[in-house]
FIBAZA-431032 format. One record per residue (C-alpha): x, y, z negated; residue number from 0. Coordinates in steps of 0.001 Angstrom, whole numbers, plus 500000, padded with zeros to 6 digits. Layout:
! residues N
<pt><east>X</east><north>Y</north><up>Z</up><seq>NUM</seq></pt>
...
***
This chain:
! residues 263
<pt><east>500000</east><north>500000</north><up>500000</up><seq>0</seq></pt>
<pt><east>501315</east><north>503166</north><up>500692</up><seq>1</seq></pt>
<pt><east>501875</east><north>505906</north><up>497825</up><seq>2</seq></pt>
<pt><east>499458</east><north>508778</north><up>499369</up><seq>3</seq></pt>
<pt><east>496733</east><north>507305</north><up>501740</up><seq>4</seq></pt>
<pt><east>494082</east><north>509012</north><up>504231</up><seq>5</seq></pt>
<pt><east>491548</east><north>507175</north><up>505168</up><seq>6</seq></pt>
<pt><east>488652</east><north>508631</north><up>507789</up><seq>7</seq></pt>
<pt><east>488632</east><north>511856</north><up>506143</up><seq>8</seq></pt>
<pt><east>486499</east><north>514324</north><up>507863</up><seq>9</seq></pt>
<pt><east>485748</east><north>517843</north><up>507079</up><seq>10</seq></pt>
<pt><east>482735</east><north>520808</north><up>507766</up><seq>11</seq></pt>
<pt><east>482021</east><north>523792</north><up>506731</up><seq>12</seq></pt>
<pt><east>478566</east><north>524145</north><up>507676</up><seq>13</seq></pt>
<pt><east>477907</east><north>523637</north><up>511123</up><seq>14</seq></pt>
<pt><east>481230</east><north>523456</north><up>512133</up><seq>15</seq></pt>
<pt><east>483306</east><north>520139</north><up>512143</up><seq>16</seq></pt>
<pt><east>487013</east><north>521273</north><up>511667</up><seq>17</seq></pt>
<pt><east>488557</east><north>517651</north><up>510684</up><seq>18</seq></pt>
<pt><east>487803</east><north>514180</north><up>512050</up><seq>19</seq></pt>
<pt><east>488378</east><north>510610</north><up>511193</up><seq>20</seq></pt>
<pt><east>492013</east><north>511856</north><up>509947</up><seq>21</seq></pt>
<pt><east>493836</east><north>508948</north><up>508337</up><seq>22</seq></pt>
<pt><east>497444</east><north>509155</north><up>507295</up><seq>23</seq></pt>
<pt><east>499637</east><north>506597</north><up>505516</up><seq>24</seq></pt>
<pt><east>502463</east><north>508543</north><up>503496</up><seq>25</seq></pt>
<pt><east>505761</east><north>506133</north><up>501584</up><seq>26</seq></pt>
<pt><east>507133</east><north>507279</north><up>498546</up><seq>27</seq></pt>
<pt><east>510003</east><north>509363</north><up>498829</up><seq>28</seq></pt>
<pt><east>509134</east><north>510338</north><up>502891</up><seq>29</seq></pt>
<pt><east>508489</east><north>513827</north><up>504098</up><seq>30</seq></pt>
<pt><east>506081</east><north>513778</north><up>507016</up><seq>31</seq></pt>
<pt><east>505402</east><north>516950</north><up>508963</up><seq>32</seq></pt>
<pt><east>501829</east><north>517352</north><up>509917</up><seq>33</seq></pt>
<pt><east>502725</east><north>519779</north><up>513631</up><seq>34</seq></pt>
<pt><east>499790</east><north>521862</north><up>515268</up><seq>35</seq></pt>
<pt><east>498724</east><north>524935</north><up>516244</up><seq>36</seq></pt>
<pt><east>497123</east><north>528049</north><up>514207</up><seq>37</seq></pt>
<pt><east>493434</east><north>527727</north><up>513222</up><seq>38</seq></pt>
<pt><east>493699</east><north>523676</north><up>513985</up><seq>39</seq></pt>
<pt><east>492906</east><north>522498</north><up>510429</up><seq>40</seq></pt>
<pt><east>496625</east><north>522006</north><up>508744</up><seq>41</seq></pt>
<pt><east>495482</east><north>524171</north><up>505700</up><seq>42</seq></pt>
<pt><east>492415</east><north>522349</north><up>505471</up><seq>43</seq></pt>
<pt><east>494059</east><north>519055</north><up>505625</up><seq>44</seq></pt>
<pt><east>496452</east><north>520208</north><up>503031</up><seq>45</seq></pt>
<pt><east>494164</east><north>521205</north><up>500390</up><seq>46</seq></pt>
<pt><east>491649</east><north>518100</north><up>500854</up><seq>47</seq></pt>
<pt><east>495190</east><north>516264</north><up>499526</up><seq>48</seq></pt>
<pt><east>495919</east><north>519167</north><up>496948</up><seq>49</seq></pt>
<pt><east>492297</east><north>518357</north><up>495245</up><seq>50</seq></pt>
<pt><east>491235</east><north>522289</north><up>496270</up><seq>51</seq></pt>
<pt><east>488639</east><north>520741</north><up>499030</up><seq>52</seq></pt>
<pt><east>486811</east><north>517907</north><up>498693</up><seq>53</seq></pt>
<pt><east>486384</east><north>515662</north><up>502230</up><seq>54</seq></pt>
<pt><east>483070</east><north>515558</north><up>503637</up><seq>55</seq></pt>
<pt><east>483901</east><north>512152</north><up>504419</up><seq>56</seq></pt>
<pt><east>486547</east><north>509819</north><up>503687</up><seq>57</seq></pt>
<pt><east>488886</east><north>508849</north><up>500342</up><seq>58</seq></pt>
<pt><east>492369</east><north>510365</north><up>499872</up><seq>59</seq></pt>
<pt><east>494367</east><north>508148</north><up>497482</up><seq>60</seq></pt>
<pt><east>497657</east><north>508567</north><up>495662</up><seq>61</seq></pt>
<pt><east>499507</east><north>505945</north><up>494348</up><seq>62</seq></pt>
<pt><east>496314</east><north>503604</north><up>494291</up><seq>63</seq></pt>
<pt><east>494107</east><north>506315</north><up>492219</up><seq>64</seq></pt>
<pt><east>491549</east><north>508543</north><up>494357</up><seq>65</seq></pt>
<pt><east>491942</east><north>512216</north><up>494651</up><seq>66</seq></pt>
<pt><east>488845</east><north>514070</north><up>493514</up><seq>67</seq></pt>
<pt><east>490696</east><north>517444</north><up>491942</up><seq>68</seq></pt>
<pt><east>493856</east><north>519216</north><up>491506</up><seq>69</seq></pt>
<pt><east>496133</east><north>517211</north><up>489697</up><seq>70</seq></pt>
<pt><east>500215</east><north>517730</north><up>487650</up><seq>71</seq></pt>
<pt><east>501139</east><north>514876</north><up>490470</up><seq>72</seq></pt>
<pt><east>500853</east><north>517555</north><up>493357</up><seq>73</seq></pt>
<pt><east>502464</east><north>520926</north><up>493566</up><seq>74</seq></pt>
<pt><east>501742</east><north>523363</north><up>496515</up><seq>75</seq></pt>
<pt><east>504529</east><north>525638</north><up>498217</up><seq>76</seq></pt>
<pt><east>501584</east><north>528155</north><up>499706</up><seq>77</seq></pt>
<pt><east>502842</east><north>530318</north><up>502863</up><seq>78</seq></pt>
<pt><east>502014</east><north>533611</north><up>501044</up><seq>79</seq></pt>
<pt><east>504155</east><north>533159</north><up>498099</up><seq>80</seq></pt>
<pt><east>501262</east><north>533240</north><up>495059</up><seq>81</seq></pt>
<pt><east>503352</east><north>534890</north><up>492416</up><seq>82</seq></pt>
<pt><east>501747</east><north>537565</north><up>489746</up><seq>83</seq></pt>
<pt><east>503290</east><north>540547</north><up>490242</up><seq>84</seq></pt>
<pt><east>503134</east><north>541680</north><up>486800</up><seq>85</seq></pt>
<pt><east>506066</east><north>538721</north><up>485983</up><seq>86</seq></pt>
<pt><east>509729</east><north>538197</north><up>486679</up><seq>87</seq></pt>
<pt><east>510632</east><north>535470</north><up>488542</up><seq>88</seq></pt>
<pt><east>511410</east><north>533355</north><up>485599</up><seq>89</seq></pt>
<pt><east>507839</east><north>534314</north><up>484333</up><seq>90</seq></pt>
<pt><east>506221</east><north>533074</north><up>487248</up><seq>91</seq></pt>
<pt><east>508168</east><north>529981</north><up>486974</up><seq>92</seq></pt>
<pt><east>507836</east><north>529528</north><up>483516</up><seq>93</seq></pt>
<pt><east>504115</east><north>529782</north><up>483475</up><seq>94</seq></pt>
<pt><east>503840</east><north>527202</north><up>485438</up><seq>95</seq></pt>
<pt><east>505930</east><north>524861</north><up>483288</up><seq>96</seq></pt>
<pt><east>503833</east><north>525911</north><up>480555</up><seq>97</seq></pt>
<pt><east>500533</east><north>524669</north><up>481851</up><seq>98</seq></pt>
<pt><east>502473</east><north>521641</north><up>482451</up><seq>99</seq></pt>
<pt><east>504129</east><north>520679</north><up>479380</up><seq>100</seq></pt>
<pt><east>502721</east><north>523082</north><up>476573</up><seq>101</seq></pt>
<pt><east>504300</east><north>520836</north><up>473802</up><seq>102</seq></pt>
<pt><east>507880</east><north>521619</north><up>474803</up><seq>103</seq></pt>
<pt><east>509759</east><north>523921</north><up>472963</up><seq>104</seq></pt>
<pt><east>510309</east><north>527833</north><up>473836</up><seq>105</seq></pt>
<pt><east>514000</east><north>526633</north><up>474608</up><seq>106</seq></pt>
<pt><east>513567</east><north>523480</north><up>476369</up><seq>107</seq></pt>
<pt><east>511387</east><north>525398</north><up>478588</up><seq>108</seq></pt>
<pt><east>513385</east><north>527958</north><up>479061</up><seq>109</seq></pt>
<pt><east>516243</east><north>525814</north><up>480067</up><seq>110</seq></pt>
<pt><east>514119</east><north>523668</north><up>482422</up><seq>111</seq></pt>
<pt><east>512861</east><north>527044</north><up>484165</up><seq>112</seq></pt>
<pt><east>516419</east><north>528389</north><up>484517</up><seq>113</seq></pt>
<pt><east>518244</east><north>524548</north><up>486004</up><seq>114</seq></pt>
<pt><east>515203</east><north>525411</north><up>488835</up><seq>115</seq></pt>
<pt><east>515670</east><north>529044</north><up>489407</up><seq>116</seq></pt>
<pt><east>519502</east><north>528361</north><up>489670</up><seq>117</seq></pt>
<pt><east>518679</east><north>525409</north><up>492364</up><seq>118</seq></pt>
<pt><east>517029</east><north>528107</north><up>495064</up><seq>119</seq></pt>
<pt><east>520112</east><north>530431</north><up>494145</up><seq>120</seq></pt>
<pt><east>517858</east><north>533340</north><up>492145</up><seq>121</seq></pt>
<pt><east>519688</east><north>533066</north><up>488842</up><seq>122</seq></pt>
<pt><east>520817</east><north>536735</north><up>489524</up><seq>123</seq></pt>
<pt><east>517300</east><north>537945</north><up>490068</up><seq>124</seq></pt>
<pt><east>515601</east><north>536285</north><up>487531</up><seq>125</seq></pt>
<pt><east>514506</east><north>539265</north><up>485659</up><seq>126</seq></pt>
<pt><east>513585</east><north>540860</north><up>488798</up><seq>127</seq></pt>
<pt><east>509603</east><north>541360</north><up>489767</up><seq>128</seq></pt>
<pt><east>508916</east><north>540261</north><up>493273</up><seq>129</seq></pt>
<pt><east>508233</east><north>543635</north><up>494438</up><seq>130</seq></pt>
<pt><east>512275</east><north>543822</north><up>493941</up><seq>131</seq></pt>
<pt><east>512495</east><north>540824</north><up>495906</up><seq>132</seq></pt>
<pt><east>513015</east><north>540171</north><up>499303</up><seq>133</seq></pt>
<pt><east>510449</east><north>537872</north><up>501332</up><seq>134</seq></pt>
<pt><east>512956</east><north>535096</north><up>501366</up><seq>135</seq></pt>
<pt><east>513594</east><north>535675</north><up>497897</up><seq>136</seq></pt>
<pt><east>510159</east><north>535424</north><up>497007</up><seq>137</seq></pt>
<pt><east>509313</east><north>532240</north><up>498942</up><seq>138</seq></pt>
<pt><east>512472</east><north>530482</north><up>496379</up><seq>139</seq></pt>
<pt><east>510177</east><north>531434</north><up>493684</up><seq>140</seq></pt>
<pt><east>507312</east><north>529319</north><up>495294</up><seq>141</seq></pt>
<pt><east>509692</east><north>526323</north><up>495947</up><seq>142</seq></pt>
<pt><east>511223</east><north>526900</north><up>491941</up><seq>143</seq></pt>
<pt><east>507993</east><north>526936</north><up>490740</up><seq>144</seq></pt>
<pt><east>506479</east><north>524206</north><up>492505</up><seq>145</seq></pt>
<pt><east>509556</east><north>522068</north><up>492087</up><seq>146</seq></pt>
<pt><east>509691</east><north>522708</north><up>488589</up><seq>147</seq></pt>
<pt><east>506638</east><north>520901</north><up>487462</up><seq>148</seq></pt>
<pt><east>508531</east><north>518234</north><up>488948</up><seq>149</seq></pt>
<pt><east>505166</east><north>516438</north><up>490513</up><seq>150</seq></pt>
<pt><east>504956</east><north>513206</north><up>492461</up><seq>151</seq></pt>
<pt><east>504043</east><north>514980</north><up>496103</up><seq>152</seq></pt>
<pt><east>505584</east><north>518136</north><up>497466</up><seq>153</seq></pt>
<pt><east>502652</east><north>520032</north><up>499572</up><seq>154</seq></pt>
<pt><east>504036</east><north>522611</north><up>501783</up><seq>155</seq></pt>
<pt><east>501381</east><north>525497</north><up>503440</up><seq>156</seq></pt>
<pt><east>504049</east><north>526247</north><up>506165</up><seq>157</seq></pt>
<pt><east>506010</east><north>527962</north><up>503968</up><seq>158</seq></pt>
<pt><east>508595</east><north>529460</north><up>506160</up><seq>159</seq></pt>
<pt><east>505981</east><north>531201</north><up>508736</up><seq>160</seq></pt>
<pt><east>506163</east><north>534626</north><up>507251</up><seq>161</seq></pt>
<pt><east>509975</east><north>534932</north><up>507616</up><seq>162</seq></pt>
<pt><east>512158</east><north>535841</north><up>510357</up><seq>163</seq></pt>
<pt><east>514259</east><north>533774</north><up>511621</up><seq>164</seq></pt>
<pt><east>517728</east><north>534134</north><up>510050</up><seq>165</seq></pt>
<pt><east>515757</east><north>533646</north><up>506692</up><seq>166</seq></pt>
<pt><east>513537</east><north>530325</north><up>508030</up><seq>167</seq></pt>
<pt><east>517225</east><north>528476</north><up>509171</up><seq>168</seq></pt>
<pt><east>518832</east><north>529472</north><up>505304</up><seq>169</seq></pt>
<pt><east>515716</east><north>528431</north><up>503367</up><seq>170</seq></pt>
<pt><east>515034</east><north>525001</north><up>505848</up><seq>171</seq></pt>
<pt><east>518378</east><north>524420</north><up>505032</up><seq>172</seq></pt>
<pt><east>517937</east><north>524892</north><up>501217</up><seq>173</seq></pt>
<pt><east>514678</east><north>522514</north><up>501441</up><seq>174</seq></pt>
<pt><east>516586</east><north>519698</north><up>503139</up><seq>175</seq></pt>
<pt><east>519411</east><north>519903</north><up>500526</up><seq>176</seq></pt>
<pt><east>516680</east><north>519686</north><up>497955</up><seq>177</seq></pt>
<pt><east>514744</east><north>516716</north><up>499472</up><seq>178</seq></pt>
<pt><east>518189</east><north>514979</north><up>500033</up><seq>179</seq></pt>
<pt><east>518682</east><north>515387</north><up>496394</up><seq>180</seq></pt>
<pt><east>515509</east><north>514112</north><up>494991</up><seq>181</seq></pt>
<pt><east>513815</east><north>512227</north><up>497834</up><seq>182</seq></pt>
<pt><east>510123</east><north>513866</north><up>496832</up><seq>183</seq></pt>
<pt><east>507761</east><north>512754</north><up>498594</up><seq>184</seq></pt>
<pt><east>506762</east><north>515554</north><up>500562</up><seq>185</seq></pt>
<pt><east>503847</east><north>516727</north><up>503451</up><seq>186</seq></pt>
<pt><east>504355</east><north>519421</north><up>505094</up><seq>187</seq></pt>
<pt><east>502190</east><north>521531</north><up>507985</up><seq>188</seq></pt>
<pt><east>503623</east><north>523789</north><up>510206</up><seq>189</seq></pt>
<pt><east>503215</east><north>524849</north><up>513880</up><seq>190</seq></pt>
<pt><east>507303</east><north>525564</north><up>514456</up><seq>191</seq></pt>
<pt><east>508445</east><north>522638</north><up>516185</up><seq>192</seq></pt>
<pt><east>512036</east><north>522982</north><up>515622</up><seq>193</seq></pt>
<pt><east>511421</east><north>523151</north><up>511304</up><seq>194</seq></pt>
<pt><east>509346</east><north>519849</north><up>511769</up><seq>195</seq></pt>
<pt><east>512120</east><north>518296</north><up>513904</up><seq>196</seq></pt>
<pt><east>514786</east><north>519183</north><up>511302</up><seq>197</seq></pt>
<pt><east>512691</east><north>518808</north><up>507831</up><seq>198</seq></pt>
<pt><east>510962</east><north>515426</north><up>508814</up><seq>199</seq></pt>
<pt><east>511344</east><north>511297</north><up>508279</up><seq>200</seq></pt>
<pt><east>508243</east><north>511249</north><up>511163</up><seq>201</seq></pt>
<pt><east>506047</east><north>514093</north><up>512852</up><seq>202</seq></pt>
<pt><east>502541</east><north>513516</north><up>513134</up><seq>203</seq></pt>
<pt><east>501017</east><north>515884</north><up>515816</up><seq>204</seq></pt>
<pt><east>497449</east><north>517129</north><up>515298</up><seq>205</seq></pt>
<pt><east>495160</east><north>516876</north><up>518421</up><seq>206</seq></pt>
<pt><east>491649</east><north>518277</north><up>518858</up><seq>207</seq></pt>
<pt><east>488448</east><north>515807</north><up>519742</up><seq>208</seq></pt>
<pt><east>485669</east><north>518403</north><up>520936</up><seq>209</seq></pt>
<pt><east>485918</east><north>521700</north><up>518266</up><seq>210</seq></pt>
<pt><east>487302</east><north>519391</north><up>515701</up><seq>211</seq></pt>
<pt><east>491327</east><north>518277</north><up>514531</up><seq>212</seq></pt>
<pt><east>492593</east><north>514468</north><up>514184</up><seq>213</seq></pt>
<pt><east>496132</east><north>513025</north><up>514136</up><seq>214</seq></pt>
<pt><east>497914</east><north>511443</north><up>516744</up><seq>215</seq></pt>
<pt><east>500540</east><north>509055</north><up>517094</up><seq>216</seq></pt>
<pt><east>503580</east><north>509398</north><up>514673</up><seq>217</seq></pt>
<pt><east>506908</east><north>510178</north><up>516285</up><seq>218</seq></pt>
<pt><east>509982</east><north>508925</north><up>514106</up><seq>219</seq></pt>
<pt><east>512262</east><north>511225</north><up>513803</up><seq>220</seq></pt>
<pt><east>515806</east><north>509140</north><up>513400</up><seq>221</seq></pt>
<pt><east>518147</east><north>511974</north><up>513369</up><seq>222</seq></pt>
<pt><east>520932</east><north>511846</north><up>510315</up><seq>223</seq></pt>
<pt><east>520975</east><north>514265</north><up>507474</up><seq>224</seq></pt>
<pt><east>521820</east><north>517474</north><up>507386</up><seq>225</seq></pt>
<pt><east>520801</east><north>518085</north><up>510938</up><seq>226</seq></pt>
<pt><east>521554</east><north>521335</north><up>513163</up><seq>227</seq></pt>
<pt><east>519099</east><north>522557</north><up>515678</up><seq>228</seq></pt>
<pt><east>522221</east><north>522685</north><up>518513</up><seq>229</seq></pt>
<pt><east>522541</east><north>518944</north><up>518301</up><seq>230</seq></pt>
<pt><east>522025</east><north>517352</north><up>521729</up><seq>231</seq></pt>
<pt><east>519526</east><north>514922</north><up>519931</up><seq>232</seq></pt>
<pt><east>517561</east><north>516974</north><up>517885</up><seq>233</seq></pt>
<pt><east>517089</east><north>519080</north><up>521477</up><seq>234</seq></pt>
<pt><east>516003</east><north>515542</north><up>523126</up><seq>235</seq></pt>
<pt><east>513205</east><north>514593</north><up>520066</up><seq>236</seq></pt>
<pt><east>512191</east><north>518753</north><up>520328</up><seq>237</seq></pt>
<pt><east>511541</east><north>517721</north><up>523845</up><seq>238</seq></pt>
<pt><east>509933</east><north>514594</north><up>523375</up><seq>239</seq></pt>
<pt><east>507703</east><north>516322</north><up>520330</up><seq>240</seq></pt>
<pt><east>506801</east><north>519164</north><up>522451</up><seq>241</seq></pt>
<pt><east>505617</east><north>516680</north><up>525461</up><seq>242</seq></pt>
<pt><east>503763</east><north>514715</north><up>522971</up><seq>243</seq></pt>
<pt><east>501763</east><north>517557</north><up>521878</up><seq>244</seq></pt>
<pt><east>500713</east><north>518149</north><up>525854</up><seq>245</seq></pt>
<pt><east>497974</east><north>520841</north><up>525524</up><seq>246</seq></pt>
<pt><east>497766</east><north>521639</north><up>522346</up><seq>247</seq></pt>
<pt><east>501958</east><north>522403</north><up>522225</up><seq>248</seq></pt>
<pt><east>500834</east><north>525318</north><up>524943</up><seq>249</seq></pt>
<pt><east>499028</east><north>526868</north><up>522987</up><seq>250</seq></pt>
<pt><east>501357</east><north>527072</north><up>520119</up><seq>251</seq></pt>
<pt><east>504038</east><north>530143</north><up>519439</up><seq>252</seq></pt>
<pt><east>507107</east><north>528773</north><up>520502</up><seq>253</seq></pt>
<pt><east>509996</east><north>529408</north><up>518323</up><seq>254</seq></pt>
<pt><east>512995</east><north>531770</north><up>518661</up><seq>255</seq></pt>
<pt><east>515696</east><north>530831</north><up>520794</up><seq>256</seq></pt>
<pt><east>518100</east><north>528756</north><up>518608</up><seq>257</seq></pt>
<pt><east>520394</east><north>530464</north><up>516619</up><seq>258</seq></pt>
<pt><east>523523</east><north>529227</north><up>514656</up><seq>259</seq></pt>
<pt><east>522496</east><north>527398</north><up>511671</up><seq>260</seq></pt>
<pt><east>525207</east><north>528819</north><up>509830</up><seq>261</seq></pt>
<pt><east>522779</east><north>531660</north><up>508924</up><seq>262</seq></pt>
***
């Protein structure tokens, strides 16, 4: 059985039909990359796993047990950052870890917060508001935070999409490092083909039946770790991803022309 199971899940919102018979197998420790364009239903997907939607149809299951709410075992990196303003950036992290484990100590919070802060490079800015903080900056917050209450499956909102380019190749490269390190399992949606290609174990494209979003086939991607977007085989699989997709991969932004990934 796999760790985090869909199974016919559809979706509605009242007359409209936005996901159909979508079932995905996920293994513990993988990070699959749901790829599609805007406005096809990724977010939707995403929170049906998070326990923020429920399915009109279908069971989501993780590790055996069904999904029916929000739950400690998921954490969400969302694409528009969610911090409170009003905190420093250990704050926001440290609130977190406080709805997670309210009978630690003020100190072995504390120290928990900062090993996390320190892992996305912000233990200089930790007193720092994120109005003081750059975009990229802010988006390490996210990944502390969510990282930090250390929960079974990663979810990740494409997380990247509001930042330009030089910033998406440093912090892609910080995620990899990260998932290298731990091996969370990990789903994450996106529409840049190039992030899937180098973030994902196997990229599951997401095609449209009549006004509403499935998946289709999985496409393995067998590159070794890290991987740089100038290898000639990560160009082949962007190639092979992007004729996959067919239609729906024309209507998606393409990304920037690649740039060194020493950024």
């Amino acid at each position: 059985m796999a760790f985090l199971e869909l199974e016919g899940v559809g979706k509605h919102f009242g007359n409209r039909e936005v996901l159909r018979d979508v079932s995905l197998s996920i293994e513990r420790g993988e990070l699959v990359a749901v790829l599609g364009r805007s406005g096809s239903g990724k977010t939707t997907l995403l929170s049906i796993v998070a326990g923020l939607l429920k399915p009109c149809r279908g069971t989501v299951r993780l590790g055996g047990a069904p999904v029916r709410a929000p739950g400690r075992d998921r954490a969400v990196v969302f694409q528009n950052y969610s911090l409170l303003p009003w905190l420093t950036v250990h704050e926001n992290v440290r609130l977190a870890v406080e709805q997670i484990h309210p009978e630690w100590s003020a100190q072995k919070r504390r120290d928990h917060v900062d090993r996390y802060v320190e892992l996305v490079h912000l233990g200089h800015a930790k007193e720092k508001r994120p109005a003081e903080l750059s975009g990229g900056m802010r988006q390490r917050v996210a990944v502390a935070r969510a990282l930090a209450m250390e929960p079974e499956v990663l979810l990740m909102d494409e997380p990247l999409a509001a930042l330009d380019a030089l910033t998406r190749g440093t912090l892609q490269e910080e995620i990899e490092a990260i998932w290298r390190r731990d091996h969370k399992t990990a789903l994450l949606v996106t529409n840049d083909v190039d992030e899937a290609v180098r973030l994902a174990d196997r990229i599951i494209p997401m095609t449209t039946v009549g006004s509403a979003a499935t998946l289709g086939e999985p496409i393995v991607v067998d590159l070794p770790r890290p991987r740089a977007r100038r290898d000639a085989r990560a160009q082949a699989l962007r190639t092979q991803v992007l004729t996959r997709l067919g239609g729906v991969a024309a209507a998606m932004p393409l990304p920037a022309p690649a740039i060194e990934d020493a950024a």
